[in-house]
N, CA, C and O of each residue as an XYZ file, in Angstrom:
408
protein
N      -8.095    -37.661    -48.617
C      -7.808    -36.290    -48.262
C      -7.451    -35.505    -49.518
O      -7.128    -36.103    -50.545
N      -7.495    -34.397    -49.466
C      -8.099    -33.608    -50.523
C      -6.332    -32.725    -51.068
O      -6.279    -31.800    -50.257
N      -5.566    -32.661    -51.597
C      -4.160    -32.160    -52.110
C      -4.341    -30.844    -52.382
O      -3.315    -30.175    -52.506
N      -5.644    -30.176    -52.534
C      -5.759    -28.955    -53.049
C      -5.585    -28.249    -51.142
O      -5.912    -28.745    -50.064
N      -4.958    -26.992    -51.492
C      -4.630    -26.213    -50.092
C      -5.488    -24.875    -50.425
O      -5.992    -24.618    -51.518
N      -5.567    -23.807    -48.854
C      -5.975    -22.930    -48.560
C      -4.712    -22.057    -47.910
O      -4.457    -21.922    -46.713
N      -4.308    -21.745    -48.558
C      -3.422    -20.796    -48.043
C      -3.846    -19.150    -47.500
O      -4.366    -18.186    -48.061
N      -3.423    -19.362    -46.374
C      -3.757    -17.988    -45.732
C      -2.626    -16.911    -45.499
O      -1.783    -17.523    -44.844
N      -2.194    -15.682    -45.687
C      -1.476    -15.133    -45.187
C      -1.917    -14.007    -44.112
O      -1.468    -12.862    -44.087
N      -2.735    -14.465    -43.360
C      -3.609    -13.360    -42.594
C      -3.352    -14.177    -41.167
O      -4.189    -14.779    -40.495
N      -1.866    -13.999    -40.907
C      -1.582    -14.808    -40.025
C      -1.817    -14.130    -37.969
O      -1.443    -14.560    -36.878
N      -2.611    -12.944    -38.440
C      -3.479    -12.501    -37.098
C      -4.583    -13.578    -37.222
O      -4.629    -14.107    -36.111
N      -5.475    -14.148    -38.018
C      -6.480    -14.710    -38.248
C      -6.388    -16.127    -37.220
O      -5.412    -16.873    -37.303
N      -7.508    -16.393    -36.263
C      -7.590    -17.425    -35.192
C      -8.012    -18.594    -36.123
O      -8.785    -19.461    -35.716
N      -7.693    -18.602    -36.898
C      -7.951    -20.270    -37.932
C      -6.994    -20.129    -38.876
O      -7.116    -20.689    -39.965
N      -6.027    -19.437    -38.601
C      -4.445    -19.680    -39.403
C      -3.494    -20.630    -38.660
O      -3.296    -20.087    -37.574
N      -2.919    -21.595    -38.706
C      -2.118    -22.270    -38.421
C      -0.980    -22.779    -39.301
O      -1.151    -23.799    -39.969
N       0.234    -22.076    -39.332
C       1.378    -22.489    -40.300
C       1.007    -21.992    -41.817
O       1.460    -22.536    -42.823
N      -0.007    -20.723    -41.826
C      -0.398    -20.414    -43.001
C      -0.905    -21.386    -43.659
O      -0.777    -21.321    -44.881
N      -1.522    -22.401    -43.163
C      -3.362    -23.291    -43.701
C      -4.023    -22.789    -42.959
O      -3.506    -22.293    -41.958
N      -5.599    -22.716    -43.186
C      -6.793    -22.281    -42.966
C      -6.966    -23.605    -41.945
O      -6.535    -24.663    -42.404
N      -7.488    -23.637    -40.756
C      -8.106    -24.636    -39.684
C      -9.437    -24.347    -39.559
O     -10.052    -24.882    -38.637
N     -10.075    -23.509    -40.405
C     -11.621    -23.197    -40.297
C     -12.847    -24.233    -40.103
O     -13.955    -24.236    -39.567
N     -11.981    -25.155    -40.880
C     -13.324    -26.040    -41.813
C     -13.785    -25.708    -42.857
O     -13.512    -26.515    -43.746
N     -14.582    -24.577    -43.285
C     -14.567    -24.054    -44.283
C     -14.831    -22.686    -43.901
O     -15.171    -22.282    -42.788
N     -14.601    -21.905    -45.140
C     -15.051    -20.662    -45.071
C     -16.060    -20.035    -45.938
O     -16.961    -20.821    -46.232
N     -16.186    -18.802    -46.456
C     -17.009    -17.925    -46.904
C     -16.597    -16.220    -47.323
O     -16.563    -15.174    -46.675
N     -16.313    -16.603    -48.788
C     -15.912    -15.783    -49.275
C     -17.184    -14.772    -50.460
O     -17.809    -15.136    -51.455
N     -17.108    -13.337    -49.672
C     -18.136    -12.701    -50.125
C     -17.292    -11.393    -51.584
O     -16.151    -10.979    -51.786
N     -18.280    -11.241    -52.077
C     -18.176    -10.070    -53.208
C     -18.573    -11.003    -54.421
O     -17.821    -11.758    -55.038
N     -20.351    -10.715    -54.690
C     -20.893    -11.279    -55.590
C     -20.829    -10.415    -56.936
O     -20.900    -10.907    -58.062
N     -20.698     -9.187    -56.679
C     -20.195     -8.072    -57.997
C     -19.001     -8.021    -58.344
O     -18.693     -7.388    -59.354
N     -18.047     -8.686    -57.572
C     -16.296     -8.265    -57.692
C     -16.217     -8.363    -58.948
O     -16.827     -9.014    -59.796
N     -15.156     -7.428    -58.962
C     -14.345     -7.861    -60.598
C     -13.037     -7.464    -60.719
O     -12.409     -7.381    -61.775
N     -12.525     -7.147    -59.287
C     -11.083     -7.356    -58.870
C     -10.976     -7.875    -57.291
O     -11.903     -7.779    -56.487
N      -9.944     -8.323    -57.061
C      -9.404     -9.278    -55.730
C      -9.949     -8.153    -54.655
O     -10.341     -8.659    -53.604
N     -10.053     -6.599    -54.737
C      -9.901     -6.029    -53.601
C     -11.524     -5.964    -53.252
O     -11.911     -5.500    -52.180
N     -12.280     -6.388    -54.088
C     -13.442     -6.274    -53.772
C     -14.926     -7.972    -53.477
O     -16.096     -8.332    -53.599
N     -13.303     -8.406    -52.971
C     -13.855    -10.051    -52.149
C     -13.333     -9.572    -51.060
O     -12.444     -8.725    -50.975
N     -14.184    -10.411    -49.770
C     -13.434    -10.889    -48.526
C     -13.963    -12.116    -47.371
O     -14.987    -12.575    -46.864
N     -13.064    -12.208    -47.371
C     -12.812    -13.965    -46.369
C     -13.909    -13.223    -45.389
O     -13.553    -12.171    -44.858
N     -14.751    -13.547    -45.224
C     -15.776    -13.298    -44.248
C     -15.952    -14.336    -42.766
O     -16.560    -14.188    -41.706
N     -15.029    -15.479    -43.370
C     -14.953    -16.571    -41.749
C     -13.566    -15.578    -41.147
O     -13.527    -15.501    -39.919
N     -12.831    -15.084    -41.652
C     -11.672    -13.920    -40.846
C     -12.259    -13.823    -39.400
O     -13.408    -13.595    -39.024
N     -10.898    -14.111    -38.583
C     -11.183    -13.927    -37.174
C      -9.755    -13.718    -36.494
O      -8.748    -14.425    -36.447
N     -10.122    -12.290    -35.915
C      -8.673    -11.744    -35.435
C      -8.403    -12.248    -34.003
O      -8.912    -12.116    -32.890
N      -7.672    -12.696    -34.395
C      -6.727    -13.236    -32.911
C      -5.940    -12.805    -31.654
O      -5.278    -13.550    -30.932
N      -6.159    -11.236    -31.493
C      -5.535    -10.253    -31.266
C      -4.389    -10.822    -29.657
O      -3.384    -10.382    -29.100
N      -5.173    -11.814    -29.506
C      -4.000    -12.655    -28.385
C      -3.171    -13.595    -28.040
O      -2.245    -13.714    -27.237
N      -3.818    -14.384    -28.993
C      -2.856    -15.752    -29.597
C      -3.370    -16.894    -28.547
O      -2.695    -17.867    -28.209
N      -4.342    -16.673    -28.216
C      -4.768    -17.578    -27.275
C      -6.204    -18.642    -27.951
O      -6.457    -19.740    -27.456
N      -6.953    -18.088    -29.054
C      -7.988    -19.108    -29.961
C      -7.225    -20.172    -30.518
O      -7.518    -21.366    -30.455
N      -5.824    -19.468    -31.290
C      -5.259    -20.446    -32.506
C      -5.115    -21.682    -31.663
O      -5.606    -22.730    -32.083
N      -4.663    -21.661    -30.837
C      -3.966    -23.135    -30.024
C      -5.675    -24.166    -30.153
O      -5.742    -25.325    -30.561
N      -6.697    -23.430    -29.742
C      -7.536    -24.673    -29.699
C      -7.825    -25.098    -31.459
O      -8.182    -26.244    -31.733
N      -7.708    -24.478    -32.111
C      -7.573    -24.607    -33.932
C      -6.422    -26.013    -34.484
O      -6.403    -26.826    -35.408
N      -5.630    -25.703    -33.386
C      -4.301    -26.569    -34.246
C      -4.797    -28.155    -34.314
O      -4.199    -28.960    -35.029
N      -5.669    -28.441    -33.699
C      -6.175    -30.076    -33.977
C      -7.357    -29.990    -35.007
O      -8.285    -30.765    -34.774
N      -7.455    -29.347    -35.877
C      -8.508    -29.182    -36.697
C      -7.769    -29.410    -38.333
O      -6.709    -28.976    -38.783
N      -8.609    -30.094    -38.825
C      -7.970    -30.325    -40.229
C      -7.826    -29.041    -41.228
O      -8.631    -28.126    -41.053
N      -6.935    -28.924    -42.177
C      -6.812    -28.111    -43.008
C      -8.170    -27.921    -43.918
O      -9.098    -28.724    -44.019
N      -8.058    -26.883    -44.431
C      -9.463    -26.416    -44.885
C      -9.040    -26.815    -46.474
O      -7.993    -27.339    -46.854
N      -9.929    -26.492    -47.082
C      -9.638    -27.297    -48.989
C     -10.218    -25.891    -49.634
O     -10.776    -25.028    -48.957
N      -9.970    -25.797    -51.203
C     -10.681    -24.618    -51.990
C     -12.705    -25.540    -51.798
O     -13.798    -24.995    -51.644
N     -12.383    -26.802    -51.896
C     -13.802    -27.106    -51.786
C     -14.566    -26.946    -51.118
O     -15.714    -27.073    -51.545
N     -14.345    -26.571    -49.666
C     -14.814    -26.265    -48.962
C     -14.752    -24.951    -48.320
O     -14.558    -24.694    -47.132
N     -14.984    -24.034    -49.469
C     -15.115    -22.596    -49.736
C     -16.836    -22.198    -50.392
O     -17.285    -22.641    -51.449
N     -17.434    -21.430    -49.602
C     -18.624    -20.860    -50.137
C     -18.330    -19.953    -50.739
O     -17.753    -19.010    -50.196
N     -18.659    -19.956    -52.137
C     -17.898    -18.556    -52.671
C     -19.478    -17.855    -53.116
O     -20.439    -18.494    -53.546
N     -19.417    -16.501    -52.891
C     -20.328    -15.672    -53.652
C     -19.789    -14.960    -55.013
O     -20.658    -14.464    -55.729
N     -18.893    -14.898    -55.291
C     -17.820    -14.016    -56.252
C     -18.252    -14.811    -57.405
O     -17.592    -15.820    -57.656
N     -19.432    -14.467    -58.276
C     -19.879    -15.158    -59.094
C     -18.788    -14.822    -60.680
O     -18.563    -15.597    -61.609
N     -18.252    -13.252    -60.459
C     -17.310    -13.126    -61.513
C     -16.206    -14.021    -61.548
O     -15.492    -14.090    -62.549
N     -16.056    -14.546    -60.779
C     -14.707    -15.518    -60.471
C     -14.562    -16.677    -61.920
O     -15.542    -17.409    -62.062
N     -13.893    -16.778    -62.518
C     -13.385    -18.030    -63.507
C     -13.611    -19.653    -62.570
O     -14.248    -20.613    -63.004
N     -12.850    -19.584    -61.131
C     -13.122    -20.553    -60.374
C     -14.330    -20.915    -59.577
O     -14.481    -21.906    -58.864
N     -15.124    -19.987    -59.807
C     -16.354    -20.531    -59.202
C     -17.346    -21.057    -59.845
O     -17.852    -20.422    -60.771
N     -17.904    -22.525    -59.429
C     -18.374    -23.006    -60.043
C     -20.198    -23.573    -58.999
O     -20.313    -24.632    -58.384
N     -21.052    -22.741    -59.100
C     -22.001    -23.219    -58.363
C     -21.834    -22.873    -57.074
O     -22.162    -23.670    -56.195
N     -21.215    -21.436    -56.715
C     -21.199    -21.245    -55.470
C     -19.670    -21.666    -54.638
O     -19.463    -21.178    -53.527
N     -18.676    -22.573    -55.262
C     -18.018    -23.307    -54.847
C     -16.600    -23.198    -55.650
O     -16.609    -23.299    -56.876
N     -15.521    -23.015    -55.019
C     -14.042    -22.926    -55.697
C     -13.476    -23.995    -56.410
O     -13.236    -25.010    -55.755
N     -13.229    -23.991    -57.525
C     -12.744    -25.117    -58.477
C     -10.685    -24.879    -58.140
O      -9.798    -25.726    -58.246
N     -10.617    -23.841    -57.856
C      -9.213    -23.446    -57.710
C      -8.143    -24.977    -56.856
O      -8.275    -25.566    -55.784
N      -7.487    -25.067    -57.616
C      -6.307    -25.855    -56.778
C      -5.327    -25.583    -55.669
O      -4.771    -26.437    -54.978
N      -5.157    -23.959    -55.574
C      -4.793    -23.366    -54.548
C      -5.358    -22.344    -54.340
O      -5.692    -21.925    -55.447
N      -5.846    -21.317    -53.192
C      -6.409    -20.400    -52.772
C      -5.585    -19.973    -51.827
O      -5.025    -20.639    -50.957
N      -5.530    -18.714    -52.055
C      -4.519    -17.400    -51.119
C      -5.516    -16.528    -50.557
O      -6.382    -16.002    -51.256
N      -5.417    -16.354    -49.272
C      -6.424    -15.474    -48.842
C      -4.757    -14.111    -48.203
O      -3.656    -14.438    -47.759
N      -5.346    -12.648    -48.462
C      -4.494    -11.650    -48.366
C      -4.304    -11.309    -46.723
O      -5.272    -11.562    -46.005
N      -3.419    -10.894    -46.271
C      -2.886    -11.011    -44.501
C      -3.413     -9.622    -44.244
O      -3.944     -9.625    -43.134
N      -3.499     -8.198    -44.930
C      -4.262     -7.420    -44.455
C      -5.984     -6.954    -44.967
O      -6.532     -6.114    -44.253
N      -6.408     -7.251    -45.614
C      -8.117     -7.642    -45.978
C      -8.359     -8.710    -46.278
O      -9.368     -9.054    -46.895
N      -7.411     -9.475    -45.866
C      -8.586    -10.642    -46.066
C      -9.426    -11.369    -46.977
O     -10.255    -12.276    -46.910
N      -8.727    -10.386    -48.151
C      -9.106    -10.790    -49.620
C      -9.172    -12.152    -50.331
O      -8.237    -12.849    -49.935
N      -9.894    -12.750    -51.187
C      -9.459    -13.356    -51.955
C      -8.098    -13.467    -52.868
O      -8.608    -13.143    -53.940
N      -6.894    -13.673    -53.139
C      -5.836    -13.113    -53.788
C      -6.187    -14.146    -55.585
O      -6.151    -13.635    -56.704
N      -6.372    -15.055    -55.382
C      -7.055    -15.845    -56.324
C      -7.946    -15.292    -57.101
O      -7.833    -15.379    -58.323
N      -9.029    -14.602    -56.485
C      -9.557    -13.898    -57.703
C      -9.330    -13.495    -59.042
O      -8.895    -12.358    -59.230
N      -9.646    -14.551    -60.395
C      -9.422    -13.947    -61.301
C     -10.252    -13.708    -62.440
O     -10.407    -14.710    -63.137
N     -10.837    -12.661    -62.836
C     -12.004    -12.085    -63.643
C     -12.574    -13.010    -64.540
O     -11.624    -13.200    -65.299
N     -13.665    -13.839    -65.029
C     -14.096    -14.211    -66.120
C     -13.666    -13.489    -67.133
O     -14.024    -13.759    -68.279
């Protein structure tokens, strides 16, 4: 099992559980970015009832590896894929917070 985490603070999000990602993986878009506000968590899924997360909570934590990244400006992306040891995704867009410029 993998030590690197996905931290989410987008705790409306129906694959947040205890602030880890339960996605499986995700998909993080902004192939031009060249600041954090111009990525976003594109697996984001609002929960607006609290009734998805519960079937999520038996699902394993998600990893930076198992992140599709398009954010080719990213320092951590390497081939499409997050080299990052921790990843923060932002609680109101959904941002990448990790993002950091080549």
């Amino acid at each position: 099992m993998s030590e690197k985490n996905l931290y989410c603070q987008a705790t409306n999000c129906a694959h947040n559980y205890n602030k880890l990602c339960r996605a499986g993986y995700i998909h993080v878009r902004g192939s031009s970015a060249v600041r954090t506000s111009e990525t976003t968590c594109t697996t984001y899924f609002a929960d607006s009832v609290g009734f998805f997360t519960s079937a999520i909570e038996v699902g394993g934590d998600t990893s930076p590896e198992n992140i599709i990244c398009e954010a080719s400006n990213c320092v951590y992306n390497k081939e499409s894929h997050c080299t990052s040891d921790s990843v923060l995704i932002n609680s109101h867009f959904s941002s990448c917070e990790t993002f950091k410029l080549k």
